[in-house]
N, C-alpha and C positions, 0 to 999 in steps of 0.2 A: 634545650633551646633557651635562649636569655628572657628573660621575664618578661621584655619590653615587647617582645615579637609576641607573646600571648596572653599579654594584660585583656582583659575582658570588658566588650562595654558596658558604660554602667551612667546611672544618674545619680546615682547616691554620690554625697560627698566623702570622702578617704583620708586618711590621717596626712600624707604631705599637701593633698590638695588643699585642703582646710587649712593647713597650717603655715603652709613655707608658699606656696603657688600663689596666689589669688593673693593679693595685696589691697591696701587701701590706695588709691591714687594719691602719689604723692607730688608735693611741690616745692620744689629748688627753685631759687632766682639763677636767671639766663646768665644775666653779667655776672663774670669771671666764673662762668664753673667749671670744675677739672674735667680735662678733655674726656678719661676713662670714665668718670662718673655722667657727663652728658651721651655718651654714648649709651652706654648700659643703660642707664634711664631712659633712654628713647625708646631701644628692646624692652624693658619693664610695662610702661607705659603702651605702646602697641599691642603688645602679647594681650596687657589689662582689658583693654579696647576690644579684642578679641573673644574672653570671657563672658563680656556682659557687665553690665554696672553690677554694684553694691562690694559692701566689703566679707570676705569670708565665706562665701556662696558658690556655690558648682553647679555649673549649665552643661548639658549634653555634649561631651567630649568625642572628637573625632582618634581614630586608632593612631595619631602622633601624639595626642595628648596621654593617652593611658600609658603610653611607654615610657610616658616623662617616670611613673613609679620606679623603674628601675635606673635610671638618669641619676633622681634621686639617691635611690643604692648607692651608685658609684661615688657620687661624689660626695656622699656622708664620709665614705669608706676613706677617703683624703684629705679627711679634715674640712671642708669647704662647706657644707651644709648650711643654709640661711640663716642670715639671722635679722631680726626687726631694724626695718629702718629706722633714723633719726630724720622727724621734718624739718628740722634746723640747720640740719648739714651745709656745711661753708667749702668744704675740701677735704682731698682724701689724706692730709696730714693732722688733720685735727677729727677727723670722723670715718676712721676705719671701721669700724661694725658695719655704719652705712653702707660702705664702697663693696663690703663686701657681701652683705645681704644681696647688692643690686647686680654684683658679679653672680651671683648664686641664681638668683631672679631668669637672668640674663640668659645663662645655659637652659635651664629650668623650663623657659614660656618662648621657645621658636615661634618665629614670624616671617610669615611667606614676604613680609611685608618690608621695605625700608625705605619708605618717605619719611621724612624726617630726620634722619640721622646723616645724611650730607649735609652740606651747606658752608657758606663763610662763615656762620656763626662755631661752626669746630676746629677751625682752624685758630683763633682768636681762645675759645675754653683751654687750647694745649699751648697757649703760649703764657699760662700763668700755672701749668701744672707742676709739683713736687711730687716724685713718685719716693713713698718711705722705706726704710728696710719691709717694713710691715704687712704693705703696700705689695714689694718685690715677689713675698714669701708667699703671701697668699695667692697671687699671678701665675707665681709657679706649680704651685697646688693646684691649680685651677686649671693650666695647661694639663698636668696629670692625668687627670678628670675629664677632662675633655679627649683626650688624644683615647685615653680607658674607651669612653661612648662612641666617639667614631669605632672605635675598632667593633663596637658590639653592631654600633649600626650597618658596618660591612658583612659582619657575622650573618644579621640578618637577612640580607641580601641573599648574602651567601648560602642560606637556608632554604629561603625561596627557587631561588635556581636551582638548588640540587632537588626539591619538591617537585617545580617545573618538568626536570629530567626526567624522574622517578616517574611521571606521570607520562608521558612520551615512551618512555620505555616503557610502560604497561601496555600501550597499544601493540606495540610492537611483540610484548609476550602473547599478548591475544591474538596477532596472525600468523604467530610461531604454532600457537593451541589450535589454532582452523590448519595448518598445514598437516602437523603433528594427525588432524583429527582424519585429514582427505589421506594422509597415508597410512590412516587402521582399513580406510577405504580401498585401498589398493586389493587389499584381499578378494573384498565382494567385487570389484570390478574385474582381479583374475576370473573368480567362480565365475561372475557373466560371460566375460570372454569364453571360457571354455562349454559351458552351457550351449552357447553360441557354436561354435565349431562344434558340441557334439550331435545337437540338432542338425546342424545343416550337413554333417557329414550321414548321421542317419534317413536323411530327404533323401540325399542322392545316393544312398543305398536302397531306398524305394524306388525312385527312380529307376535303376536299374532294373529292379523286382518287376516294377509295371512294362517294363519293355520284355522282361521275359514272359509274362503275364500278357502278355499283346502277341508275341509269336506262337507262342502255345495254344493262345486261341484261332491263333491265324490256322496253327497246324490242324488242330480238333477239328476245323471246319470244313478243311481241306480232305481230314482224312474221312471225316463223316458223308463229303461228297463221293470221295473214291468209294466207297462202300456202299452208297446206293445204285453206283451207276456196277458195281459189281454185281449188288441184289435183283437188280434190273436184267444185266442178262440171263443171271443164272434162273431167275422167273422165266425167261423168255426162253431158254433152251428145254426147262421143264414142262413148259408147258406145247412145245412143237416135239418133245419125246413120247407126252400122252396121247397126242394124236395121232401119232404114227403107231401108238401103242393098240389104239381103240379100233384101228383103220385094219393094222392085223388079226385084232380079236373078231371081227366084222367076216372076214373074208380068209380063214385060219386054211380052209382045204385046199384052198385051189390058189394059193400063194403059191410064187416062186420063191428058192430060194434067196434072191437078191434083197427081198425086202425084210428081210432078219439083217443084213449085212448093213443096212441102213438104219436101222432101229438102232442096233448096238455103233453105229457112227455116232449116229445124235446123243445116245447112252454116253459114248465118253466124252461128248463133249460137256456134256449137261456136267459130269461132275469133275469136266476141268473149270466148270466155271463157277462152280460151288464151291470149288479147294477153294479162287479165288477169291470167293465171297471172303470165306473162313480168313483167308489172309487178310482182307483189307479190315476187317470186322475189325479183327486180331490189332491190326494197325490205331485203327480209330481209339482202341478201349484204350491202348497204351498212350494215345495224347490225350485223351478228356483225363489219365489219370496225373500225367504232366501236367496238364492246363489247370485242375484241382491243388493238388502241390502248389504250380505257382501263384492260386490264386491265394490259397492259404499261408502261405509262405508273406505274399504280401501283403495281406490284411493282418498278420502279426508285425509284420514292421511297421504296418502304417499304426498300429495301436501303441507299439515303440516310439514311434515317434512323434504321437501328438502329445504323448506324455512327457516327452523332451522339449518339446514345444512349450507345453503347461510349466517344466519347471525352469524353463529360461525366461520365460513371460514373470513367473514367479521373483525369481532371482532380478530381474531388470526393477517390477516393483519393490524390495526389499531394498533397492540399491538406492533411487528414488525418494524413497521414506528415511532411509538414513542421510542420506546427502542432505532434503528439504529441512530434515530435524538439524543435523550442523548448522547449516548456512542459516535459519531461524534462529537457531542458541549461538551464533555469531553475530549477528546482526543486535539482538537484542542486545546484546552484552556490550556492542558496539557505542548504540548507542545511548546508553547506559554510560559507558565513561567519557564519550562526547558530553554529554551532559553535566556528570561533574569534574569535568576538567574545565567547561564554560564558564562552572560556579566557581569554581575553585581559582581560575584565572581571575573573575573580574575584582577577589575579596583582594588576592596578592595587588593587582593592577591599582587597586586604590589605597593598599598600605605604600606600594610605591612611590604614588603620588607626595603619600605625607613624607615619606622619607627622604625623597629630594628634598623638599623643603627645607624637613627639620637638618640634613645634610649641610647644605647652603647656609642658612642661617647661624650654622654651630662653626661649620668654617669660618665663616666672616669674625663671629667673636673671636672663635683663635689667633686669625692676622690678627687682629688688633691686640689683643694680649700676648702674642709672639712677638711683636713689634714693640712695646713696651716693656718686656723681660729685655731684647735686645739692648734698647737704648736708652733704656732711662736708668738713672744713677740721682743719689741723695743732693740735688739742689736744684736749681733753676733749668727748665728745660726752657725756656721761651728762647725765641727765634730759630727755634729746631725744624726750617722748613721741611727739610728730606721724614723727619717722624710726621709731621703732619700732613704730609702729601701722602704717608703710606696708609696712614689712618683712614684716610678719605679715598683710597683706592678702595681699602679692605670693601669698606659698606657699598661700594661702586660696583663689585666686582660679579659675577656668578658662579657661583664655586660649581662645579660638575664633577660627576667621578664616573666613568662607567661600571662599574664595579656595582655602584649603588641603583643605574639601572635595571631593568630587567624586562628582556624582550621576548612579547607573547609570539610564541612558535603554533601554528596553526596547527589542531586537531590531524594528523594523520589521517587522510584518505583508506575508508574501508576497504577491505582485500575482497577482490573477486571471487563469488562464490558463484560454482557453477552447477546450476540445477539441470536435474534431467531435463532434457530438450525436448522426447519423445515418451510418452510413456503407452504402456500397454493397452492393447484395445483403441487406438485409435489408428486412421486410415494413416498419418504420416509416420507410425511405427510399422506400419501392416506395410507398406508403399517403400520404406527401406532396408526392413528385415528379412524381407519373403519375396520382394520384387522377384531376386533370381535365384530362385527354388528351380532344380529340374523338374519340364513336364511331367507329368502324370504324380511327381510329390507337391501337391499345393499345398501349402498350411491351413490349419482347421479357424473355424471361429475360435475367437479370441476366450480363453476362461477363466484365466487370472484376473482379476480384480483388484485392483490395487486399495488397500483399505485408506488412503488418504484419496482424495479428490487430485483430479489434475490440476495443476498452479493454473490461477487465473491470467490470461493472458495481461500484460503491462498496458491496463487501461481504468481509467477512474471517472465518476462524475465529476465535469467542469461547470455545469450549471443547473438548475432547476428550473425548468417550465411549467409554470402557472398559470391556469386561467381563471383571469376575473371577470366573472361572467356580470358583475354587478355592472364595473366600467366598462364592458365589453374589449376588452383587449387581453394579450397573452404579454404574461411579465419571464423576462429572463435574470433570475435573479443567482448569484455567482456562488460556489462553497465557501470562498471567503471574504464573503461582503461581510457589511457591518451590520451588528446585533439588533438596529431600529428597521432592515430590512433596506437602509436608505441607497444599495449600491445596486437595486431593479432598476433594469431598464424596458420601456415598452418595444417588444419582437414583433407583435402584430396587432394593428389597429390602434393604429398612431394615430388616427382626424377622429376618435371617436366612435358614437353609433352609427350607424347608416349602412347601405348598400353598395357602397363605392369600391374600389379594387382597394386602397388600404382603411378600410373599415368594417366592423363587426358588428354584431345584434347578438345579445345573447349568447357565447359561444359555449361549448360544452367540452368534451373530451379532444385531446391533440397528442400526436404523434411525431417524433423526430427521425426525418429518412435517415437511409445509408449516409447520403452526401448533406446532411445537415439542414436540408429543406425543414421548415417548420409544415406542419399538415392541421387541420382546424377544422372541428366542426361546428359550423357557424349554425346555428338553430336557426337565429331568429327570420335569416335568411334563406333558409332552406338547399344550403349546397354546403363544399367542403372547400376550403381555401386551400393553395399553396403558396408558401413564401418564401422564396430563394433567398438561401443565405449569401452576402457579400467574402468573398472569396479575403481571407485571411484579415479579416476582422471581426470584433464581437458586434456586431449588428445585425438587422436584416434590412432586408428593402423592406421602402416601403407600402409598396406595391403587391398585391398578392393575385394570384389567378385562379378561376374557379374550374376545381377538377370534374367534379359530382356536383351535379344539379343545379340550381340557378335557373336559368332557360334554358339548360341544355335540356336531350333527349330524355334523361331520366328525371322524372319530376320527385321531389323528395318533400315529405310532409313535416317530422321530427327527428331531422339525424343528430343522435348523438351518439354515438358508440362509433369508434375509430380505428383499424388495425391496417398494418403495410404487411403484404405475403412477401416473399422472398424476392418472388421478379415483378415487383411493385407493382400489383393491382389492389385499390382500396377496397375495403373491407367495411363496409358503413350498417349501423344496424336504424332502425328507422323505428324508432316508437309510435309515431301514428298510423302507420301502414302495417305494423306487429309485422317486420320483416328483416334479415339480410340479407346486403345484396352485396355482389362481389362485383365493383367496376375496372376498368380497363386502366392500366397504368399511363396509356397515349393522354387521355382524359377524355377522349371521345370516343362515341359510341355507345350503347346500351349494355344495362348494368344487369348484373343475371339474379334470380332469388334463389340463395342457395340454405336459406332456412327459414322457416314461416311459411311454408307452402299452403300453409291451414286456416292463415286466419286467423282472428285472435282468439283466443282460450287456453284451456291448459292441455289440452289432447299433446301427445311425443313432435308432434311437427307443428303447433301453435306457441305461441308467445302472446303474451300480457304485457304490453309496452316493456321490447328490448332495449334496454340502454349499454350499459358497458360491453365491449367486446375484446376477444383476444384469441390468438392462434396457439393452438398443439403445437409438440414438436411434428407433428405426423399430418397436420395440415388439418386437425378437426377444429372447428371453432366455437368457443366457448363463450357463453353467452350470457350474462345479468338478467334475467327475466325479474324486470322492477317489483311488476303487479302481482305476474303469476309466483312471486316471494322465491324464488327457486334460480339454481344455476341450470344449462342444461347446456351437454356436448352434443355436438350435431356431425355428424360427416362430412368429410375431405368433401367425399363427390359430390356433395349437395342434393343430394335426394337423401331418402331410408328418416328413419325415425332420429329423434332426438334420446337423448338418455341423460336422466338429472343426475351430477353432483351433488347435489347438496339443496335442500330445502325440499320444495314440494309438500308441506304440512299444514297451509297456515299458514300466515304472518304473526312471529314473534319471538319468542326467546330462549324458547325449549327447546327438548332435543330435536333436532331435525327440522329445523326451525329456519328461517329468515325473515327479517323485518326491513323488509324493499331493500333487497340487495341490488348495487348499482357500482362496483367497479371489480373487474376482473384481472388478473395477470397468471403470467404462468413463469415458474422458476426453472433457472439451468438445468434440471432432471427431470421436467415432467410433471412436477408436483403442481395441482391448481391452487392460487391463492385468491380470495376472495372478500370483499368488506361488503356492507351494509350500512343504514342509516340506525342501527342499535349500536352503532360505536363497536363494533367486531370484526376482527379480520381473520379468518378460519382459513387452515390450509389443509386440503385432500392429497392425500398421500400417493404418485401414479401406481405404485408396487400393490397397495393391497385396497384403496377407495378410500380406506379408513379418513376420516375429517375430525380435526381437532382446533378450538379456540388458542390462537398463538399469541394475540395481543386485543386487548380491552379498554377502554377509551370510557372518558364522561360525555364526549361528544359524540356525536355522530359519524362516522368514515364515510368521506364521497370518494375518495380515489387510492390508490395503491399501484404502486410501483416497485420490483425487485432491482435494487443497486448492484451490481458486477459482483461484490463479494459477497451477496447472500443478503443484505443488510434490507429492512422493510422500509420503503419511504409513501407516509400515507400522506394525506392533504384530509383536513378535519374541517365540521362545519364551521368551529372559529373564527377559522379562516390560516392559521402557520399549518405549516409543512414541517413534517418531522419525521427522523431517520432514526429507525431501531434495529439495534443488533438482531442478528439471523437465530442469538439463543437467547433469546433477552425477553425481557417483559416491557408494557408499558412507561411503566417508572424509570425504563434507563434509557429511554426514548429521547435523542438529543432533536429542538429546533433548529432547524436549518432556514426557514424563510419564516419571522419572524412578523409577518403582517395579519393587520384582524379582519383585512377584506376574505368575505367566504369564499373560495373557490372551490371549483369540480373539476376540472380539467387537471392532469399534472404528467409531466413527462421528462425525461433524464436527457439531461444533453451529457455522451458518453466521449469521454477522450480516447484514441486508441490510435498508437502510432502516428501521434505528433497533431493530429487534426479530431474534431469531432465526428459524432456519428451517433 
């Protein structure tokens, strides 16, 4: 690549820049001076201008001046190279060194710039100009030189564009490498398929099984009736044979004949009904031994087949894991050279820049020293209007080339990657794999496991809810406000403190509904606000309405702990009454105690002013016991004992320990996570109870919240809100609300499918 396209920047001064570039300003008088030399002098002079004063000195060069080194090159290489001006210079027939220092000068210091160099005053210099042999030779030299650098400066261009291309075509090899990679996938998606067909062809060979397995018992039961109603007569004939037996033994002398004739009637009958027994007996054994068979018969295929099951469920997981891993090592890599194709684009975009410039400007000197090779001859050029009109277009004109531009082509659109939709073990895999299974073959519970998690659905926090319990209001502050925190806005308890529908006392813990309602537990008021959010803006009213307490029927003493159940009845824990209560979603009506049945203390069903609250996946709710230093799980139905998590030792820092735990959450699998005012957020394991220190703080933790992707967002006494990686530690803890009012209250406004929630 030519020198000029990767001179490097610099501040130090350089042997042509010191020497031949940067000149002393020099002074010609105006009247009669030759038209080539007022010209070039005015580029000498501008370029100067450009520099910076003093003489011999080098200021911070933009990447059209570093190129001038190679500039330089060229036009040593044809004899042209500067040489010192003469300040006395009268004309280019008596002061050639001059003329041609300021020709050198001229190529040498492009200027975006050409005021100056029109005017009637050039018209008037070229009418007393002599151009010399001397004069001629060096012009022509000079074109040389010139015409050499345009060609390097298209080179460069030209370098650029093919770099540009190169870089485009790289994307494009990378969704050749995602294709290339989806069809090594082709394999594992046959094995699914077939997996798939050989499961479901084994179902409905159970299927079948269980319908043989259903007549077979049909038969058994059938033949097991025929059988009794056989053993039934044959009892009943044997037993009117012994009579008739006992009747003759009774009265043997004085019998007639006839009653032997009778005896042996009943005799044969008794054991035609005994054959029959024997027959049906016979019958029955032979279907219970069918009905065994086929039950055996089907409980080996149904053991066939949930192992077909296991390794299709397996196979859909492996498929899943490899696809999520492409489409990640695509994506990554994506944007990866989005990135330095931006960098890479803006460095070209502003050598571009210089090089129109220097383009233009280099042009313009050649008209005019192409125009003066032309027409100028050893004597008098004056009244040469046609050269001096073309002189005065040259500096007029704006040279362009498109060749020397160079247009940014936009980053290539990432290639669709498509991740499993469905994976194993959940009801929308279960709902289209096994929907239509033949009766009597259902498929078993789910046993594959997929060892990556299911993709989170396409949803992220759009804002943070904070409360300032100082100013009594709830702040809605955005993921990409500004670093002072300056882009909060007030969500609830806009007029301040007070009892009014939009104002607050005190508020403590808040909740964001399904449909984006803000939810508030106002302390200082003693009830729970709701404030409907304005439909398809970032605001709320600001009006709010009382759900829980106030004057209503449920009187509340210190609510602060807040949780929404699934079919929106609140969840309020009440530190003055050491109670929750579970209220009605309508907002009226009486509110039920579904823990604290006891009173305050530490007993399984007592609490020591509850604060923080949060729901199971399973409907048990999980409770901040402030005083009693402990967490404790209470049951769905709201009776039966409590059972602690974590703490119950003491208040303070040892094992087993809590120091006034006060906010609760519970993560996408079940796990409890838990803070304290010892600056701790501990999370209990739901698999094995195990509790472990996950992040540690100089301040104290009043709240905690799990973000979509795992990520820990707590609210410190400080007062900022801060989001920590799900494997991270405190040090890698980034601020997201960056204010030093203290807050306790904190809640995720979650975006998911174009709206929050």
């Amino acid at each position: 690549a030519p020198l000029r396209a990767h001179a490097p920047p610099h501040r130090d001064c350089r042997e042509p820049c010191d020497k031949e570039i940067v000149k002393p300003a020099m002074s010609f008088p105006f009247s009669g001076m030759p038209a080539l030399l007022f010209v070039l002098l005015a580029a000498s002079q501008a370029s100067l201008a450009m520099s910076g004063p003093g003489s011999g000195t080098c200021s911070e060069s933009t990447g059209a001046d570093h190129s001038l080194l190679a500039t330089h090159s060229v036009l040593k290489a044809h004899g042209i190279a500067g040489t010192s001006s003469s300040n006395d210079a009268k004309g280019m027939e008596t002061n050639s060194p001059a003329v041609e220092s300021l020709i050198h000068e001229a190529i040498m210091r492009p200027t975006t710039s050409s005021a100056g160099l029109v005017g009637p005053s050039l018209v008037e210099a070229l009418a007393h100009t002599r151009a010399t042999p001397e004069i001629q030779s060096f012009v022509k030299k000079s074109l040389g030189g010139l015409e050499e650098v345009l060609t390097i400066i298209l080179g460069e261009s030209a370098n650029d564009t093919m770099m540009r291309d190169n870089l485009l075509e790289a994307f494009g090899r990378q969704a050749a490498q995602l294709s290339k990679t989806n069809g090594t996938l082709g394999e594992k998606h046959t094995e699914v398929d077939g997996r798939r067909q050989d499961h479901t062809a084994c179902r409905v060979q159970q299927g079948s099984l269980s319908t043989v397995v259903t007549t077979a018992e049909l038969e058994a039961k059938l033949s097991l009736a025929e059988k009794e109603v056989a053993l039934t007569a044959a009892e009943e004939q044997r037993k009117e044979l012994l009579q008739t037996l006992q009747a003759m033994q009774g009265g043997l002398g004085d019998l007639e004949p006839s009653p032997f004739d009778a005896f042996w009637a009943l005799s044969s009958r008794y054991h035609k009904s005994l054959a029959a027994y024997k027959e049906k007996f016979s019958k029955h054994l032979t279907a219970a031994e069918r009905q065994k068979n086929a039950t055996d018969d089907h409980s080996k295929k149904m053991v066939e087949c949930d192992q077909k099951q296991e390794d299709f469920e397996t196979s859909v997981c492996q498929l899943g894991e490899l696809t999520q891993l492409a489409c990640s090592t695509y994506e990554e890599a994506y944007e990866s050279k989005v990135s330095d194709y931006e960098v890479v684009m803006k460095s070209m975009m502003l050598r571009v820049a210089d090089r129109q410039a220097e383009w233009n400007h280099l042009k313009k000197v050649q008209c005019v020293l192409s125009n003066f090779a032309f027409a100028s001859q050893d004597g008098d050029l004056a009244g040469n209007s046609t050269l001096n009109q073309r002189i005065h277009d040259c500096y007029s004109e704006n040279f362009t080339d498109g060749n020397v531009t160079l247009i940014k082509m936009p980053a290539p659109a990432a290639q669709p990657c498509d991740l499993l939709e469905m994976w194993p073990c959940t009801e929308a895999f279960t709902q289209a794999e096994y929907a239509g299974l033949p009766e009597g073959a259902p498929a078993v519970e789910c046993k594959s496991r997929c060892k990556t998690t299911t993709p989170t659905p396409p949803s992220e926090v759009e804002a943070y809810f904070v409360v300032d319990a100082r100013s009594h209001r709830v702040l809605r502050c955005p993921t990409n406000g500004d670093d002072d925190g300056a882009d909060c806005s007030v969500a609830a308890g806009v007029d301040g403190r007070g009892a009014g529908p939009s104002q607050l006392s005190g508020p403590r813990e808040l909740v964001v509904a399904p449909n984006g309602d803000l939810v508030v537990a106002d302390l200082g008021n003693r009830r729970m606000q709701r404030c409907s959010i304005i439909e398809e803006a970032i605001e709320y009213a600001s009006d709010c309405k009382t759900v829980v307490g106030g004057q209503g029927r449920t009187r509340l003493v210190y609510p602060y702990g807040l949780a929404l159940t699934p079919d929106g009845d609140y969840i309020v824990s009440d530190g003055g009454l050491h109670k929750v209560f579970r209220c009605p979603a309508s907002g009226s009506g009486d509110c039920t105690v579904v823990a604290g049945h006891g009173g305050r203390g530490q007993g399984l069903q007592q609490f020591n002013h509850p604060v923080g609250v949060a729901l199971a996946p399973n409907g048990d709710y999980v409770v901040a016991d402030f005083h009693g230093h402990r967490v404790q799980r209470c049951p769905a139905s709201g009776s039966g004992d409590c059972t602690t998590v974590f703490g119950g030792k003491g208040h303070g820092h040892g094992p087993g320990q809590l120091y006034y735990p006060i906010g609760v959450a519970v993560a996408s699998n079940g796990d409890i996570v838990l803070c304290d005012e010892g600056s701790r957020v501990i999370r209990c394991a739901i698999s094995d109870g195990n509790c472990s220190i996950v992040l540690k703080f100089t301040s104290g933790v009043v709240a905690v919240r799990m973000a979509p992707n795992g990520d820990y967002v707590v609210s410190l006494q400080g007062g900022n809100v801060q989001r920590c990686p799900a494997s991270g530690t405190a040090s890698s803890c980034m601020t997201v609300v960056p204010l030093s009012t203290p807050y306790l209250g904190l809640a995720l406004g979650i975006r998911a499918r174009g709206r929050s929630s």
